[in-house]
N, C-alpha and C positions, 0 to 999 in steps of 0.2 A: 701419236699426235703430241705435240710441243707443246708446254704450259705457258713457254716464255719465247716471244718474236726477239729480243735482244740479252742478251747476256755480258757481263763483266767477271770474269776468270781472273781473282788475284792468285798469284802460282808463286811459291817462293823457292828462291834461289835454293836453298837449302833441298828440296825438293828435288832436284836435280842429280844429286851426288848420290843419291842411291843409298848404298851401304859403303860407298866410299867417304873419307874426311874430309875430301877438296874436290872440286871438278865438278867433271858432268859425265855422269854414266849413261853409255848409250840404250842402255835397256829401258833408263828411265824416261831418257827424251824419245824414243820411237812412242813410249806405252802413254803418255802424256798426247803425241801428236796423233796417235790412236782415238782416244779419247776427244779430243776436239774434234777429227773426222767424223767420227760416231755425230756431235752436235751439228755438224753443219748440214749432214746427210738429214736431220729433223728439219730442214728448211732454218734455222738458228740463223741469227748475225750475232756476229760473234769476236770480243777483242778481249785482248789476253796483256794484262800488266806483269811482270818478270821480276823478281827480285836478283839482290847479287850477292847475298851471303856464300855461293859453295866457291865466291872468286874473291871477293876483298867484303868486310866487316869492316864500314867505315865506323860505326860507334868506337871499334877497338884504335883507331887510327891512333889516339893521342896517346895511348902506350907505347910507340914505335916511333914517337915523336911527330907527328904527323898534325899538322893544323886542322882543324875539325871539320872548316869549310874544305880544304884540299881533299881529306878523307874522303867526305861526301859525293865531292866531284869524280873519285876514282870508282867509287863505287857503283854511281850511275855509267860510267864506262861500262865496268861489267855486266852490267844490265843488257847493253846493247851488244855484248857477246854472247850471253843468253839466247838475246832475242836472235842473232843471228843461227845459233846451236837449231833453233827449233823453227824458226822459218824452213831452214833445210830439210829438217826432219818433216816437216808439215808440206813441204813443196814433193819430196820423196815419194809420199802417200798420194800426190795428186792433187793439196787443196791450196787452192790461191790465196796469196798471203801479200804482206805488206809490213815493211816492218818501219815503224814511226817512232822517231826519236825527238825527244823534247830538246837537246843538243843537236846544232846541223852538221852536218856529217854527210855532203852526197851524197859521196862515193857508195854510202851503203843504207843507208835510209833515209824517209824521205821527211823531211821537218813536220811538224805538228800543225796541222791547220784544220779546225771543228770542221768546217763546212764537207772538205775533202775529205777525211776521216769518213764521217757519214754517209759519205756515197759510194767510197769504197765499202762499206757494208751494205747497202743496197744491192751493191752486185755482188753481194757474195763470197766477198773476201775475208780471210781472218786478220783482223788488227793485232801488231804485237806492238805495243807500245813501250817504248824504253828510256831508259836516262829519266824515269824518274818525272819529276818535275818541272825538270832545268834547275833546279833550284837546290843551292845546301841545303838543311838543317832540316829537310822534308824527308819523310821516307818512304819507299814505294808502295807503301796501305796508305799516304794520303793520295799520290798517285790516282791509284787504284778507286779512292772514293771521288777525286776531280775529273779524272778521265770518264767512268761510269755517270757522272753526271750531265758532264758535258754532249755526250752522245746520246743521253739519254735511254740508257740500259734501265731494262725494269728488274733488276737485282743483280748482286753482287758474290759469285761466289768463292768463296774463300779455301783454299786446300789447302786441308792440315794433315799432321800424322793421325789425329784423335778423332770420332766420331762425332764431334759434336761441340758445346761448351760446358763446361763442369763450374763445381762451385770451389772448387781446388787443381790441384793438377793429377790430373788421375795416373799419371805414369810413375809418382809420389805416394798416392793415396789411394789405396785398395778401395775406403769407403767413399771415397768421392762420387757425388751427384750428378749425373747429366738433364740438360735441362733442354726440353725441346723446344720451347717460343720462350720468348724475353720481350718485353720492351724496352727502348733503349734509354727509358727513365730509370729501369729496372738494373742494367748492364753499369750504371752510373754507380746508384747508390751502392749495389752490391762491391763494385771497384773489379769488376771483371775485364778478364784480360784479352777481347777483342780483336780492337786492331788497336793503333795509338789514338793519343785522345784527339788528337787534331785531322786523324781520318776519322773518327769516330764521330766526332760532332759534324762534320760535313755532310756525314749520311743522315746522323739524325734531321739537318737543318732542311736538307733535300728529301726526307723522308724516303730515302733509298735504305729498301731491304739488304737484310747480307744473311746466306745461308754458310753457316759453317759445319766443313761435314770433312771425312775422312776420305779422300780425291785414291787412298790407295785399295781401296774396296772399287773392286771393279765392276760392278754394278751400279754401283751409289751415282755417281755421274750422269746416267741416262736414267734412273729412278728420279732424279730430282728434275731433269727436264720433263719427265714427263708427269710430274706433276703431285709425285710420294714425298710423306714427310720422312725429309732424313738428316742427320744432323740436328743443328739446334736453329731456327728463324729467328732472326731479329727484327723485330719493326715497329 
């Protein structure tokens, strides 16, 4: 039995690449589309935001000479090559997808519209929403907290490499703390590293939870659907 009737999957690019340094490893995209199968088969609705760090790192653009809004712009492209990588992978497995991009693009997804959105998860389908924003200087954890809003998902979760949130970076610090709930008054003043501040404040203002937990423990996934504390809860 499901904790949660709708869910928001932020999943990043980097994610993807496996144990490789660029791309997208196919082990990682079947055991990803795995995992969301797993949630939809709990009756779940369910949409899935994409980052594009393992294809272009727009932050880095302006080393390469690259205008910042241009960067940005390339970046959410890759987004929508992501999102295409795993519609595949997820259509492969059998589960109806749709892949929505904030950039229009027919040919291969279908523009962002709330209302449509939503009813394609009514029926069932997994939303991969891509390109981001539409917009430069945003990045796909604001995404991530405006789309989850918009659809009105009752939580957000976040896959990372780490278990959880710490009070340093524990792949640094042997003694670093993991913290199981926060509040995001807490998350503030501590100066903990979440999502950005401007997805960060949007969940706070919407009062949208965010679980971050470690998406490559293959358990952890359907633990938290069904309702285990895992990871760290913010709310």
């Amino acid at each position: 039995m499901s904790k949660y009737k709708r869910i928001l999957l932020k999943l990043s690019g980097e994610a993807l690449m496996g144990e490789q340094k660029y791309g997208i490893e196919p082990s990682m995209l079947k055991y990803y589309a795995q995992q969301i199968k797993m949630a939809v088969s709990h009756k779940i609705e369910f949409g899935v935001v994409i980052g594009c760090w393992n294809i272009f790192r727009g932050m880095d653009g302006e080393g390469s000479g690259i205008e910042r809004a241009q960067g940005d712009y390339m970046g959410m492209l890759a987004t929508c090559i992501n999102g295409m990588a795993l519609q595949s992978a997820l259509e492969t497995l059998g589960v109806y997808t749709r892949l929505i991009s904030a950039i229009e693009m027919r040919q291969i997804a279908e523009p962002y519209i709330r209302r449509r959105a939503i009813r394609h998860l009514e029926k069932g389908r997994v939303l991969i929403f891509s390109a981001g924003t539409g917009n430069p200087y945003f990045t796909t954890d604001s995404a991530a907290a405006l789309r989850a809003s918009e659809i009105n998902a009752e939580v957000i979760l976040k896959a990372t490499r780490v278990d959880g949130i710490y009070d340093k970076d524990p792949l640094k610090h042997k003694d670093a703390v993991r913290f199981d709930q926060l509040s995001f008054t807490e998350v503030i003043s501590r100066g903990l590293q979440v999502m950005d501040m401007t997805a960060f404040t949007m969940c706070k203002e919407n009062q949208m939870p965010i679980i971050v937990f470690d998406v490559n423990q293959e358990s952890n996934f359907e633990r938290i659907i069904k309702g285990e504390r895992i990871g760290t809860l913010v709310s």
